[in-house]
FISEPA-112553 format. One line per 10 residues: number of its first residue (from 0); for each residue x, y, z of N, C-alpha, C, O. Coordinates in steps of 0.02 Angstrom, whole numbers, plus 50000, padded with zeros to 5 digits. Example, Ala and Ser with C-alpha at 12.3 -4.5 7.8 and 13.67 -1.06 7.14 Angstrom:
residues 2
0) 50660,49716,50390,50615,49775,50390,50660,49835,50390,50712,49834,50423; 50642,49888,50354,50684,49947,50357,50645,50002,50394,50670,50057,50402
This chain:
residues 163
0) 50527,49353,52881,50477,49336,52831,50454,49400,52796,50432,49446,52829; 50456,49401,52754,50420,49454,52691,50359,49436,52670,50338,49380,52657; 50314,49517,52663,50265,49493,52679,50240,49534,52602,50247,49593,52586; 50205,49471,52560,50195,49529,52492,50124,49560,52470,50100,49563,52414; 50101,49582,52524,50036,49607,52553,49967,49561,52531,49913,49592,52529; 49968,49501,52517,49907,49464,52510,49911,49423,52564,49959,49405,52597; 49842,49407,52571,49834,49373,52645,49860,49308,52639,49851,49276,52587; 49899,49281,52695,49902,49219,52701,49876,49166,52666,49815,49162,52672; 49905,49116,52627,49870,49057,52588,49869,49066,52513,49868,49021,52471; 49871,49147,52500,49858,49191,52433,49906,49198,52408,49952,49234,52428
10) 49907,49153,52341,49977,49186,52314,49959,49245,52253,49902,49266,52254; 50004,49274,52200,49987,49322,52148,49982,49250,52084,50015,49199,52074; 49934,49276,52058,49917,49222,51997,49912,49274,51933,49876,49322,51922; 49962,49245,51898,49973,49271,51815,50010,49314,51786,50015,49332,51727; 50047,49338,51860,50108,49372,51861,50175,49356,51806,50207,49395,51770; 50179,49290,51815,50226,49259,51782,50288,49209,51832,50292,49198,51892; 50317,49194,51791,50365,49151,51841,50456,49174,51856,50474,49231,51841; 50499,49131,51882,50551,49162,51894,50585,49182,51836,50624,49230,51838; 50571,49145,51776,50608,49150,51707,50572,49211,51694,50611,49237,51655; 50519,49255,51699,50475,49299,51657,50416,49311,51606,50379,49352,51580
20) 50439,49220,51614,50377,49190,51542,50299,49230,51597,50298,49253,51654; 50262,49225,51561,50199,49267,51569,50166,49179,51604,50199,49128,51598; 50118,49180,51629,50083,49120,51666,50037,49088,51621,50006,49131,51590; 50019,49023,51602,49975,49012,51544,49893,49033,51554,49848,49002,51528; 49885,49085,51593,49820,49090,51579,49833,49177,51548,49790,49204,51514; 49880,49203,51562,49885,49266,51547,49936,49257,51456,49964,49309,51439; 49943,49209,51419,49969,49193,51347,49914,49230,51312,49860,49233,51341; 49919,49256,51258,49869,49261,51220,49877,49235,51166,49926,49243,51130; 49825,49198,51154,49800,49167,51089,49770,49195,51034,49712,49217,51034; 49819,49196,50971,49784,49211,50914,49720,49207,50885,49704,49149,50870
30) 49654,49272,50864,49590,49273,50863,49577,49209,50800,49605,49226,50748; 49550,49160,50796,49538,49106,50756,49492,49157,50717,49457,49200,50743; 49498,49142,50638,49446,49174,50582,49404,49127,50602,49415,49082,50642; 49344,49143,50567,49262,49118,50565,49284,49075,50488,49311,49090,50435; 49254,49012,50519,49250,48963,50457,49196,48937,50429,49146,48910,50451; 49220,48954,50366,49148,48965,50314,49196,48917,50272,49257,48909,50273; 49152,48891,50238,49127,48812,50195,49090,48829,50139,49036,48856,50148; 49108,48818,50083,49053,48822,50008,49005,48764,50011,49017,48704,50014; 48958,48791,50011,48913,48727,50004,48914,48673,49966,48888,48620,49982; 48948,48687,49904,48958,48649,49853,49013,48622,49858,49014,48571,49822
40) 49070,48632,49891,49152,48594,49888,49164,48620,49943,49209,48662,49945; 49118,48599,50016,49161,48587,50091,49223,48583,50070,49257,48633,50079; 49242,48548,50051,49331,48590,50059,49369,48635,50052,49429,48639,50067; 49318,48690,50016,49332,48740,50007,49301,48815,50055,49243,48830,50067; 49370,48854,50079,49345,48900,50104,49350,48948,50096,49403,48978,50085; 49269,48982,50101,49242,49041,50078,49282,49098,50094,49309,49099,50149; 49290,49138,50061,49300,49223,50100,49262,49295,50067,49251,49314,50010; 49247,49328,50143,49188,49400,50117,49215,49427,50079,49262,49414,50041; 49180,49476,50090,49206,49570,50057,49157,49608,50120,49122,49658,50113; 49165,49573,50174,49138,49613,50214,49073,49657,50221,49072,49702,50263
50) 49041,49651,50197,48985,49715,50208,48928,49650,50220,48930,49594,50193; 48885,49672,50261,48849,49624,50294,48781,49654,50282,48774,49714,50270; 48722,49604,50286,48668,49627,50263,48611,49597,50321,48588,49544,50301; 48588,49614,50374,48549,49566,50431,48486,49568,50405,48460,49617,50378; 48454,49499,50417,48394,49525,50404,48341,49547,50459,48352,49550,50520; 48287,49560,50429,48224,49605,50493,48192,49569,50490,48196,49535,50439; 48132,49548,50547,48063,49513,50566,48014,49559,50574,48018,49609,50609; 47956,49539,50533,47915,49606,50519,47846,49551,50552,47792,49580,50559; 47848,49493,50565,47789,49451,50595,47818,49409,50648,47877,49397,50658; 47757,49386,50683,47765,49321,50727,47773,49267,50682,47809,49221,50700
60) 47752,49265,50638,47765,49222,50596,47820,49170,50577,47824,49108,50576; 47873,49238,50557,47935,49234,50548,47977,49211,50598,48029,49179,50589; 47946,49234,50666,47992,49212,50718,47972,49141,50744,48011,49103,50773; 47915,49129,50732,47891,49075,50727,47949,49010,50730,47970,48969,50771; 47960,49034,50645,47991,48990,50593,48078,48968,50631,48113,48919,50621; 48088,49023,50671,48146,49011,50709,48160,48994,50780,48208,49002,50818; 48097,48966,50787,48100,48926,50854,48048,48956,50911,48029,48927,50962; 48036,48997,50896,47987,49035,50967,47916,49022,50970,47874,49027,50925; 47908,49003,51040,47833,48995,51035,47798,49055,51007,47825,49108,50990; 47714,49035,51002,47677,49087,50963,47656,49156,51030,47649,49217,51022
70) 47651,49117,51088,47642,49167,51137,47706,49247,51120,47693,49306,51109; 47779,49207,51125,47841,49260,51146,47834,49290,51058,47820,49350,51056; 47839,49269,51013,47835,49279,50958,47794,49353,50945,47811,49406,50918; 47728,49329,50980,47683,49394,50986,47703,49460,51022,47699,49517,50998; 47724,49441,51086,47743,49483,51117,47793,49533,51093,47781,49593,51100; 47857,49511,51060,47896,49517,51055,47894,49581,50978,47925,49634,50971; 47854,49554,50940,47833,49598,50874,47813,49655,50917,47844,49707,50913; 47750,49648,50967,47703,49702,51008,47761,49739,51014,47760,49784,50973; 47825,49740,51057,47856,49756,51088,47925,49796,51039,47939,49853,51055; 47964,49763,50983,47981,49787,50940,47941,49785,50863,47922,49729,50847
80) 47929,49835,50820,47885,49802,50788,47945,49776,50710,47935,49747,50656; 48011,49807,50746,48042,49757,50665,48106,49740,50724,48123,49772,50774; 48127,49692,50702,48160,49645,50745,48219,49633,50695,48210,49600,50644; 48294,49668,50714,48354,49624,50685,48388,49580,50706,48421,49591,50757; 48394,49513,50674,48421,49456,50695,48514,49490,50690,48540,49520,50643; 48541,49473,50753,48619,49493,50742,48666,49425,50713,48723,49422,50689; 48622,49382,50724,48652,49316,50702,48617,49285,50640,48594,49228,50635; 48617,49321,50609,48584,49291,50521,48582,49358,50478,48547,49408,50486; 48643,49342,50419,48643,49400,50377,48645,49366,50315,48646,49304,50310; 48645,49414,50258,48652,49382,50197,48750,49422,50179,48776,49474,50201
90) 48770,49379,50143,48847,49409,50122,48878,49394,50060,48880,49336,50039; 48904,49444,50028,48932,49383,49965,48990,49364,49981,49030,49405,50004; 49006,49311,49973,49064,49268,49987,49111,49240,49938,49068,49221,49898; 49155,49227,49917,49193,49212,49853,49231,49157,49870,49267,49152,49919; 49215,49096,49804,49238,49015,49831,49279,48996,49776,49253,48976,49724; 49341,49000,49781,49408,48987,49719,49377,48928,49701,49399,48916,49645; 49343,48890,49715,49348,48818,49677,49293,48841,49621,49300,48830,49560; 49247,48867,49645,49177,48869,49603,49207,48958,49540,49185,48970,49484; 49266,49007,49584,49279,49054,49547,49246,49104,49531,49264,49146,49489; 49189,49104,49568,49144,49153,49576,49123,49198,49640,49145,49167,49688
100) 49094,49251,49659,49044,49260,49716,48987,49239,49728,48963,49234,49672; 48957,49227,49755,48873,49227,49778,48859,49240,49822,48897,49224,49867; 48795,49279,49841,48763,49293,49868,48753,49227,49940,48737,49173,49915; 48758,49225,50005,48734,49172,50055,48707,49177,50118,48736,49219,50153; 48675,49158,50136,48631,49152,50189,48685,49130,50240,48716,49078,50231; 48697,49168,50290,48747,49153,50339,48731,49164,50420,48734,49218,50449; 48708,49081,50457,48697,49088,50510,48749,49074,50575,48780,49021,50577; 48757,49125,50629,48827,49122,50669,48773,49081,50724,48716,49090,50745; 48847,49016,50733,48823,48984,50797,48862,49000,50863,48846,48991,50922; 48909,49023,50839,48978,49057,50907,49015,49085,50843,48994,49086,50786
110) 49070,49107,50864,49116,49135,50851,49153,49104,50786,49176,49137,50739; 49152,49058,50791,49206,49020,50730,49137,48968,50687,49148,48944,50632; 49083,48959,50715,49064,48911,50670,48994,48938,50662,48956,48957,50706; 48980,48936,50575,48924,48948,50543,48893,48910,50505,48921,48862,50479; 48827,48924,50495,48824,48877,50417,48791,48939,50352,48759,48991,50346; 48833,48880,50306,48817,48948,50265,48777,48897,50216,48775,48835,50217; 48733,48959,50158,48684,48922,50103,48673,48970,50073,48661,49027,50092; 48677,48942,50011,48662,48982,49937,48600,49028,49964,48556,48998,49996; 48595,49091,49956,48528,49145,49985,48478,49143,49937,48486,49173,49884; 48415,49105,49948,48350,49130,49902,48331,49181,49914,48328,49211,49967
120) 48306,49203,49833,48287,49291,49822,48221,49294,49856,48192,49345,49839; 48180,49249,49905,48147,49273,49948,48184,49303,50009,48145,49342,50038; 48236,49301,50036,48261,49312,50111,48279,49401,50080,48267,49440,50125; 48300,49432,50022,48319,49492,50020,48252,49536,50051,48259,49593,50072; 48198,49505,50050,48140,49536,50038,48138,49560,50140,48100,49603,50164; 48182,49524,50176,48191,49525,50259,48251,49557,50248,48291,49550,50294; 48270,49594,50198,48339,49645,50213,48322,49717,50202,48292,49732,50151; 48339,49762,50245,48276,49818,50253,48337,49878,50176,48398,49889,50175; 48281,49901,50125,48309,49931,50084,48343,49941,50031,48357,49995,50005; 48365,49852,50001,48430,49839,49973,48363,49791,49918,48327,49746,49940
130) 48361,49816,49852,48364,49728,49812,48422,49730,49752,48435,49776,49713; 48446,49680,49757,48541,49679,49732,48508,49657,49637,48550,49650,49593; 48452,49650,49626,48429,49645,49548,48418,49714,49512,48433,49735,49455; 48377,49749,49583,48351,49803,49506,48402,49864,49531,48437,49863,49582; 48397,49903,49495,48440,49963,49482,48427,50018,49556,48367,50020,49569; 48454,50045,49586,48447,50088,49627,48432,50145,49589,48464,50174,49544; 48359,50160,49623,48315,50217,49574,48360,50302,49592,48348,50354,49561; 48409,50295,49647,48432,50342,49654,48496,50380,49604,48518,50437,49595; 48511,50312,49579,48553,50349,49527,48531,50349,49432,48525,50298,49398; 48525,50396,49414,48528,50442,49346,48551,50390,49318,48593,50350,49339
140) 48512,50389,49250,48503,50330,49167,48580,50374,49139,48614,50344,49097; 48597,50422,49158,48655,50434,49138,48724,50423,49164,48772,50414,49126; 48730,50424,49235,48773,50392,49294,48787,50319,49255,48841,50305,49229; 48728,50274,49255,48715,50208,49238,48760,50197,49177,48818,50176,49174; 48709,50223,49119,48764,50248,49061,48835,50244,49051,48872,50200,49030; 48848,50329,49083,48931,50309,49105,48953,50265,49135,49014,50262,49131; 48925,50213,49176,48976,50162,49214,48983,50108,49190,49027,50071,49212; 48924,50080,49118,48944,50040,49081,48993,50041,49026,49003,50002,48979; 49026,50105,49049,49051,50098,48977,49151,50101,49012,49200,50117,48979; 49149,50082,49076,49206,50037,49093,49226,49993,49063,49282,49974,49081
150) 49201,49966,49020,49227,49896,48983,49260,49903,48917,49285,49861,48879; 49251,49972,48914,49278,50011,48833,49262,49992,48794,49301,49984,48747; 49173,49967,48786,49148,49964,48722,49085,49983,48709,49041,49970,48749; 49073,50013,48654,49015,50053,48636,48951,49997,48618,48944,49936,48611; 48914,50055,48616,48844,49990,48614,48841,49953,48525,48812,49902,48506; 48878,49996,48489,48876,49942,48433,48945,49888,48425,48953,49854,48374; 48994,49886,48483,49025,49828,48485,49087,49871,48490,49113,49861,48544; 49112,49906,48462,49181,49942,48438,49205,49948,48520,49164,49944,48565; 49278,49960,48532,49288,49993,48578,49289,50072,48553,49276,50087,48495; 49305,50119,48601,49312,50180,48617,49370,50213,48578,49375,50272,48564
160) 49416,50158,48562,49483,50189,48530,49470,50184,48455,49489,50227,48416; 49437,50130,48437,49427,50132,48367,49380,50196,48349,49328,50216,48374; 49424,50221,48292,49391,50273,48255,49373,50266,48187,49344,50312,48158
């Protein structure tokens, strides 16, 4: 008898079998994308550009609004006083049917399933630093300037080539 050093009763699990195939718990399964839905044409599915925006809790209030009693709510501000949700960001998302981006409110329930919703311009105001309307005061009326004029046309209509 050969003895393949596990105790009696024990066999090796996931080793594989006599053919070599790997054991089905040791297969790996392809990572499923996260499925996102346009609000407007469920049948259509969304895709990012990646850059993610979480928002912050600056009251009990707020946390309130997401389920917590007013006791933990309190505590919890006491304790951090700005709070990032890892599971609620804003993103822009782009929906071939509609042919546009927008801006959406995107809440993760696991891994593959969210819900998503058009983002009101109150929720930017819970994104720490960012408002996507007005101009970032950090860059120069001249920066600005030059970057409108990607479109190769001057402010009285002409393009750039006409002379």
């Amino acid at each position: 008898m050969v003895s393949s050093g596990f105790p009696p009763g024990v066999e090796a699990t996931g080793i594989g079998n006599a053919a070599g195939e790997p054991s089905p718990s040791r297969r790996r399964r392809r990572p499923q994308r996260r499925d996102l839905r346009c609000p407007a044409h469920p049948e259509s599915a969304l895709t990012g550009t990646g850059r993610k925006y979480f928002l912050h809790l600056l009251t009990p209030e707020e946390l309130k609004q997401r389920g917590l009693s007013d006791k933990r709510a309190k505590l919890a501000i006491q304790a951090h006083p700005v709070l990032v949700l890892s599971n609620e960001w804003l993103e822009e998302l782009w929906c071939p049917q509609c042919g546009q981006k927008r801006w959406c409110h995107l809440i993760r329930h696991d891994r593959i399933r969210h819900t998503v919703r058009w983002a009101p311009r109150e929720l930017w105001q819970q994104v720490a630093h960012v408002d996507p309307v007005g101009a970032n005061p950090s860059v120069s009326e001249f920066s600005r300037r030059e970057a409108r004029q990607g479109d190769g046309r001057r402010r009285d209509g002409r393009t750039w080539s006409d002379r």
